[in-house]
N, C-alpha and C positions, 0 to 999 in steps of 0.2 A: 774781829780780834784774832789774834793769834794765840788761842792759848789751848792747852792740851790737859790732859788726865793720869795720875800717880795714884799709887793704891790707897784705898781707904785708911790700909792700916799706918801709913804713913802721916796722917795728917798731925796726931800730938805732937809729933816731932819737927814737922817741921816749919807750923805755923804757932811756935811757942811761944813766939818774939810774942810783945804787948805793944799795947801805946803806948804815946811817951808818958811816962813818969809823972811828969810834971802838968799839974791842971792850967788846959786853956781856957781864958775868960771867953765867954761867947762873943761876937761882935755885933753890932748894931748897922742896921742900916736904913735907908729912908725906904717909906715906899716906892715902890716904882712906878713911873708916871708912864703908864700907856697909851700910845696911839694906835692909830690906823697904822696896818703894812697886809688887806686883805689882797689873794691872791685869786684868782679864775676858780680853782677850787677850794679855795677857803676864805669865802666872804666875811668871814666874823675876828682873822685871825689880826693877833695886836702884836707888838712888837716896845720892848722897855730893856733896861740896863740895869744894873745892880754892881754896886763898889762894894770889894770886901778885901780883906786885908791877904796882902802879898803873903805875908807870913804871919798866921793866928796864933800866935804865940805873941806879938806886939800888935793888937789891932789897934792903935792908934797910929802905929807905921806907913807904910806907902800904901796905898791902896790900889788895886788890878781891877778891872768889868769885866762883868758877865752880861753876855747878849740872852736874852731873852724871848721867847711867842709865848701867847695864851689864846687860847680857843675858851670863852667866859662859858660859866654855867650857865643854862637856863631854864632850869627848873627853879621852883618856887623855894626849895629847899637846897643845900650843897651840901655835899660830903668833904668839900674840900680840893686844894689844891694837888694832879693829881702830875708829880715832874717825869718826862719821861726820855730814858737815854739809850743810843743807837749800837752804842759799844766802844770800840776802841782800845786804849786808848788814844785820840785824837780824831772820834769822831763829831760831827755835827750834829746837834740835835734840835735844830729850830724849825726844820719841815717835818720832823716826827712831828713834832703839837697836834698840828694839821691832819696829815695820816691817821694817828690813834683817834682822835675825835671826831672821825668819821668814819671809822672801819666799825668804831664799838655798837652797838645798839642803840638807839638815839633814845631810850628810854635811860641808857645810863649813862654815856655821854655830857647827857644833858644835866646830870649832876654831879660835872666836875669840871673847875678851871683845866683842861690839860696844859701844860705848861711844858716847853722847850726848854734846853739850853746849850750852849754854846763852854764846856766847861774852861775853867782855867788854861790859856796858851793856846786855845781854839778858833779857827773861824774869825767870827767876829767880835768877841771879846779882844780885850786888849789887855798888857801885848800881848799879839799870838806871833807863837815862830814859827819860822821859816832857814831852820838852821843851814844849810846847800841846797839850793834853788838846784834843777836840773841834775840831783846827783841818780835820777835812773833816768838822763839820756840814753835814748837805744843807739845803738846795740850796745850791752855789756859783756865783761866778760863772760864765756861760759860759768856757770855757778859749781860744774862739780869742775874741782881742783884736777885733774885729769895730771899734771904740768905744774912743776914749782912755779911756772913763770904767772900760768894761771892763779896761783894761788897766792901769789905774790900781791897781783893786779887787784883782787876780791880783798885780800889782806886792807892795802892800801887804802881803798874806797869804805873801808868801813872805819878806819881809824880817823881817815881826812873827815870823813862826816863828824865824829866825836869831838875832834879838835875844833873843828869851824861854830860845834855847839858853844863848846865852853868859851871860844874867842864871843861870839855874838852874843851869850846869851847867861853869862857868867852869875850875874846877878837873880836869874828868875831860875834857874835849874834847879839849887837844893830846895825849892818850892813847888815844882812839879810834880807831883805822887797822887798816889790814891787817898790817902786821909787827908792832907790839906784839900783834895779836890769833894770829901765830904763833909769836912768841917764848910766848906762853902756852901753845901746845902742847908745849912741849919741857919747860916746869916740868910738866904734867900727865901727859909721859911718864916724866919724872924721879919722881915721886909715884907713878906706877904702877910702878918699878921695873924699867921693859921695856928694854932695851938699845936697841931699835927699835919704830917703830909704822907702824902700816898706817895709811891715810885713804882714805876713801871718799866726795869731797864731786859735790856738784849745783850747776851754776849759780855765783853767788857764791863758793860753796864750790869748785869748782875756782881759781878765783884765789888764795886762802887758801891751798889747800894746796899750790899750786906754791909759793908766797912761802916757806911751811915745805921745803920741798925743797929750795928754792935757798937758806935760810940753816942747814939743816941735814941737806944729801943721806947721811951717815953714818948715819946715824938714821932713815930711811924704808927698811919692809921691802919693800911693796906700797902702791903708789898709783894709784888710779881716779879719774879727774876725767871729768864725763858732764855732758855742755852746757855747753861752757868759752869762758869769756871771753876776748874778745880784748887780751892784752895792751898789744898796741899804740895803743889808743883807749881806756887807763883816765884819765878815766871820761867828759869830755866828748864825745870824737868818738863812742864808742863809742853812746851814747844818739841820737845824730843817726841814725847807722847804724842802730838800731833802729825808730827813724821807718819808715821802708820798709819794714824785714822785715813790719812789725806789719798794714801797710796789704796786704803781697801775704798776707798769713794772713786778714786780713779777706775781701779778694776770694776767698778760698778756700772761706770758710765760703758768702758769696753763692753761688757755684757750688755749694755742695753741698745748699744750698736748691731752687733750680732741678732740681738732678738728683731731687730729693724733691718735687717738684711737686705730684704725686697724696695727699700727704701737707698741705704746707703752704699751697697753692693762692695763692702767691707771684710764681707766672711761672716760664717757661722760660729767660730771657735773666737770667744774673747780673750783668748792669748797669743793667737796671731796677729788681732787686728792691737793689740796692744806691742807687739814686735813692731808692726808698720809703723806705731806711734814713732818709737824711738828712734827707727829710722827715718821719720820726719826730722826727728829733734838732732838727732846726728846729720844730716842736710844739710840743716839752718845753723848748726855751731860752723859748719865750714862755709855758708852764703846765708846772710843772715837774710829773708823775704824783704824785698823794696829799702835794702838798706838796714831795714829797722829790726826786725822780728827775727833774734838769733835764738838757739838752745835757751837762754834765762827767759827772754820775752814769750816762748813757746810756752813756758813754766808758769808766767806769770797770768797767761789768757787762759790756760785751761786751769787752775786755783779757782776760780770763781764756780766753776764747776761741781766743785767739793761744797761749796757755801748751799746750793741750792739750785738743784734739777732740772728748773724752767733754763739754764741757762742748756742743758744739752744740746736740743735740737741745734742749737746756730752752732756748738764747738763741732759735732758732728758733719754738719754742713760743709763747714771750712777744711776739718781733718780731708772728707771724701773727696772737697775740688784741689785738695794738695794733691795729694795721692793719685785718682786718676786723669786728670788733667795740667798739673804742675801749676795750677790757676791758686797765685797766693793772694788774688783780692780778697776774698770771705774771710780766709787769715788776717789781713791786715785790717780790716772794718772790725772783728771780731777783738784785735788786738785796743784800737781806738776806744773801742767802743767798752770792755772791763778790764782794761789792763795799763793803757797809759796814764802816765802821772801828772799830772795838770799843778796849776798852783795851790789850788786845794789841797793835791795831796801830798805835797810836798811840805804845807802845812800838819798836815793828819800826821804823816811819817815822822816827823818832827817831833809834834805829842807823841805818839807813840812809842817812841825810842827813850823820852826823856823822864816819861811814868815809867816804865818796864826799865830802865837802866836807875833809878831811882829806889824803885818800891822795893827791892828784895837783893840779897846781894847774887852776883855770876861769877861764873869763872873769870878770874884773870890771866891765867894760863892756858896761852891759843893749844898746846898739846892736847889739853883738855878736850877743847870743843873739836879738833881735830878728828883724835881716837874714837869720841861720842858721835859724831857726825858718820864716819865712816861705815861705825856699827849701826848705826841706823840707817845707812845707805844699799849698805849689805840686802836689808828686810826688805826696804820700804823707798825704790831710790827715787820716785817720780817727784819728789819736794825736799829730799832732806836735806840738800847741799842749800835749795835756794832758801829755804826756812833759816838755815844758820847765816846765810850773809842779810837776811832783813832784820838778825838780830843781833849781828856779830858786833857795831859801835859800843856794845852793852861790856863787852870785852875792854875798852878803852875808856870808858865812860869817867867826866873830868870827876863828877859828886859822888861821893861816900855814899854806900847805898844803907836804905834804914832795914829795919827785920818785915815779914810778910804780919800781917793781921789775924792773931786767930778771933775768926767769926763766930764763932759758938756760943749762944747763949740763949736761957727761957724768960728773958723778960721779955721779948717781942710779943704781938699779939700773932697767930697765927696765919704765916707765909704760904703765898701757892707758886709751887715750881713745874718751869714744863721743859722736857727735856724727851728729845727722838731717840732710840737707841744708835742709830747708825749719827750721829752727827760728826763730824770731821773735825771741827775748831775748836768746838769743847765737848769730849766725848762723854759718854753716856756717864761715867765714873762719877764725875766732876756733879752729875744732877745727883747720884744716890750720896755721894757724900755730904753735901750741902743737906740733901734733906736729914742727915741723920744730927746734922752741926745745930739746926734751926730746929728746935723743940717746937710741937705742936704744927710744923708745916705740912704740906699736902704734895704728894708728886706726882703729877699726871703727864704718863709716859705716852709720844706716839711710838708705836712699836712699829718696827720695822725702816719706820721714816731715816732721811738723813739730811735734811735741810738743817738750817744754823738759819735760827730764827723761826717758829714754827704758828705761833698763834696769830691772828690774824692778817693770816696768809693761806687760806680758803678750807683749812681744813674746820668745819663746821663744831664736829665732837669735841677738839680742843676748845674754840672760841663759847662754847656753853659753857665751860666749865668757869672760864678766864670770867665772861660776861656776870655768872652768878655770883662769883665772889665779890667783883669790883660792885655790885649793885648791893650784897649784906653781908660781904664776908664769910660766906658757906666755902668751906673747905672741905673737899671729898677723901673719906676715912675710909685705909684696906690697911689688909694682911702681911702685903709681903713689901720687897722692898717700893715699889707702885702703889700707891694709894686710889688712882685711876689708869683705863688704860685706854686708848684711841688707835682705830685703823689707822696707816700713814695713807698720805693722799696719794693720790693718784698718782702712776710716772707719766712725765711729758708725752704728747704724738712728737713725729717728727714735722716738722714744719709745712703747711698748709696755708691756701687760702681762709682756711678756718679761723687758726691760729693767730692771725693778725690783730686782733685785741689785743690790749695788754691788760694781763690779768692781776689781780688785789696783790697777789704773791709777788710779783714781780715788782710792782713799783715799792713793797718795803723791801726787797731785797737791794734795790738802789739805793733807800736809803740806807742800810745798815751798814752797806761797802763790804768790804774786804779786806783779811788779813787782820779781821779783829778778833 
């Protein structure tokens, strides 16, 4: 997800807005009839659909799918159905089922349906959009505005995206948000039959599932939210906010080049080899690498970067055979491989522009984004421009946007949140405020860490804590704003025959994507 952090003290003010007014009737739906769709490493997993109304406010209206997996309990006993989401908005979460239900301890695992989904507009749900197929063909323009012409070019491609939404997709937009995509939980709880449901979301997906909380705390058994959004900055401030995280996570990777020196032969000083950067990036705005890979593309490959550490060795790799060889293979494998847009994402970008230009209202006035972009370009310039054109359609966007959600409340039964303090997407703020929003919640900090996404993804001290709650509900009780605290995991070697594994870390890191 893309989303960033605004001061604590801000949050009454700007998550004032309520739900709507007016009471939605819950909606019905059959059970869902599961089959077989096991995969190599998930023999047990199922695959089902679920109809729920386009808009819950008429649920005998048109009705939309949701795609579905479940990984069945098997223990003698169940806790319940436990749903779990990747982030986003417009991410997939049907190979999460699979992942969670086998990272967790098979002693607790085994007492819970883990359950997928695919949310409203998504994947394989229906319909899901595809508002401009191939709108980040490479090469684009450079991202900072350098050049009215440039900024003209950026201008243009963010409004053509908005306009091509509202022609294609006119009917399903004012239905894209965060609360109808939680009111849709509560029909697929109803469908499951479950009295109550667990949720286990990342990123995006902690915003969701608080929203579900706060319009249905009756009905939440256990809830985990791991790299959480600050609710206070959905969704404009929060992106500005993210600006910086993202630039002191780049400077991080700089440093941990230099400390690899004997490796990548870089330099010792991480603000040189961080100068070399840009003059990579200044290169490739004037020859984009093999066609493709100009100044934005550059932007786009090292972003994932910031998401989570294992990705260093290979950017470093790529940066060194720029640098001293002019060899832009690594670059472009490097670029294929986290950074190009496939139809998938082209779907996901889709969700995600059309929740985030929905849930809250943005500027209408590009001077705006303009002034605010520059000053945070000034700080922080390694993402600010390209952050502002992933969200700029938001500026054009055709549907009336609703107010943010305030989450706050003590009828929940007691939440556990995990949050790195270095995190980039959703920075450290966004965990201490949540937990002061969610009475009686637990926050277990990795300190130092900067992954986006952190529990089960090999850091052990985390995954105890995560493991004992989902197994009785123990929530760990401190002093200060931490109620626990965890070593951060280890930093990456540089690339070895060692290394060739692929580690727990890295394949949820696939799955949660990017730019959520």
């Amino acid at each position: 997800m893309r989303t960033r952090a605004a001061a604590l003290g801000a949050v009454a003010a700007v998550v004032a807005g309520s739900l709507t007014a007016a009471p939605v009737r819950a909606a019905t739906a059959p059970a869902p009839v599961w089959t077989a769709c096991a995969t190599h490493d998930h023999p047990t997993l199922q695959c089902a659909s679920v109809r729920v109304p386009l808009d819950h406010a008429d649920p005998a209206g048109r009705q939309i799918t949701l795609a579905l997996t479940r990984v069945p309990h098997t223990a003698p006993t169940s806790e319940g159905p436990l749903l779990v989401n990747p982030g986003g908005p417009g991410g997939s979460g049907l190979e999460l089922a699979g992942f969670v239900a086998s990272a967790l301890p098979k002693s607790v695992a085994a007492r819970y349906d883990v359950i997928g989904f695919d949310p409203r507009g998504v994947g394989r749900s229906t319909p899901a959009l595809t508002c401009a197929p191939g709108h980040f063909t490479a090469p684009r323009p450079d991202s900072v505005p350098a050049t009215p012409a440039l900024e003209r070019a950026n201008l243009d491609r963010a409004r053509s995206f908005a306009e091509s939404c509202g022609r294609g997709y006119a009917d399903v937009l004012p239905y894209l948000d965060t609360v109808s995509a939680a009111r849709d939980l509560e029909v697929v709880r109803r469908a499951l039959g479950a009295p109550r449901i667990s949720y286990f979301g990342y990123s995006y997906g902690t915003y969701l599932g608080a929203v579900y909380a706060k319009l249905y705390p009756g009905r939440v058994h256990r809830l985990v939210l791991d790299s959480i959004v600050d609710p206070a900055g959905v969704w404009y401030a929060d992106n500005l906010a993210q600006d910086h995280a993202f630039d002191d996570r780049h400077r991080a990777l700089m440093a941990w080049i230099a400390r690899h020196d004997a490796h990548y032969k870089l330099g010792t000083d991480p603000a040189r080899i961080e100068a070399r950067w840009y003059a990579m990036r200044a290169a490739l705005a004037r020859g984009p690498a093999g066609g493709r890979v100009g100044a934005a593309e550059l932007e786009d490959t090292f972003t994932p970067g910031g998401y989570y550490d294992g990705y260093w060795p290979h950017l470093a790799e790529a940066f060194a055979a720029y640098v001293h060889r002019g060899d832009t293979g690594p670059l472009l494998a490097a670029y294929d491989r986290l950074a190009a847009v496939d139809a998938e994402g082209d779907n996901g970008y889709s969700v995600y522009t059309a929740v985030q230009c929905r849930d809250a209202p943005w500027p209408r006035d590009w001077h705006r984004w303009r002034a605010d972009t520059w000053a945070a370009h000034a700080k922080a310039p390694v993402m600010a421009w390209n952050n502002t054109w992933y969200n700029a359609p938001c500026a054009f966007w055709p549907t009336a946007p609703l107010r943010p959600v305030d989450i706050a409340g003590d009828a929940l039964p007691p939440a556990l949140l995990f949050q790195a303090t270095g995190d980039a997407a959703t920075p450290y703020a966004g965990g201490v405020a949540v937990h002061r929003l969610l009475a009686r919640s637990g926050l277990v900090v990795e300190q130092g860490g900067g992954n986006h996404g952190i529990t089960l993804s090999g850091n052990a001290c985390l995954d105890r804590y995560l493991a004992a709650y989902l197994a009785d509900g123990t929530v760990p009780r401190g002093t200060g704003p931490a109620d626990a605290v965890c070593a951060r995991s280890p930093e990456p070697e540089p690339l070895s025959a060692k290394s060739a594994a692929v580690s727990r870390g890295a394949v949820l890191h696939g799955l949660l994507g990017f730019r959520r």
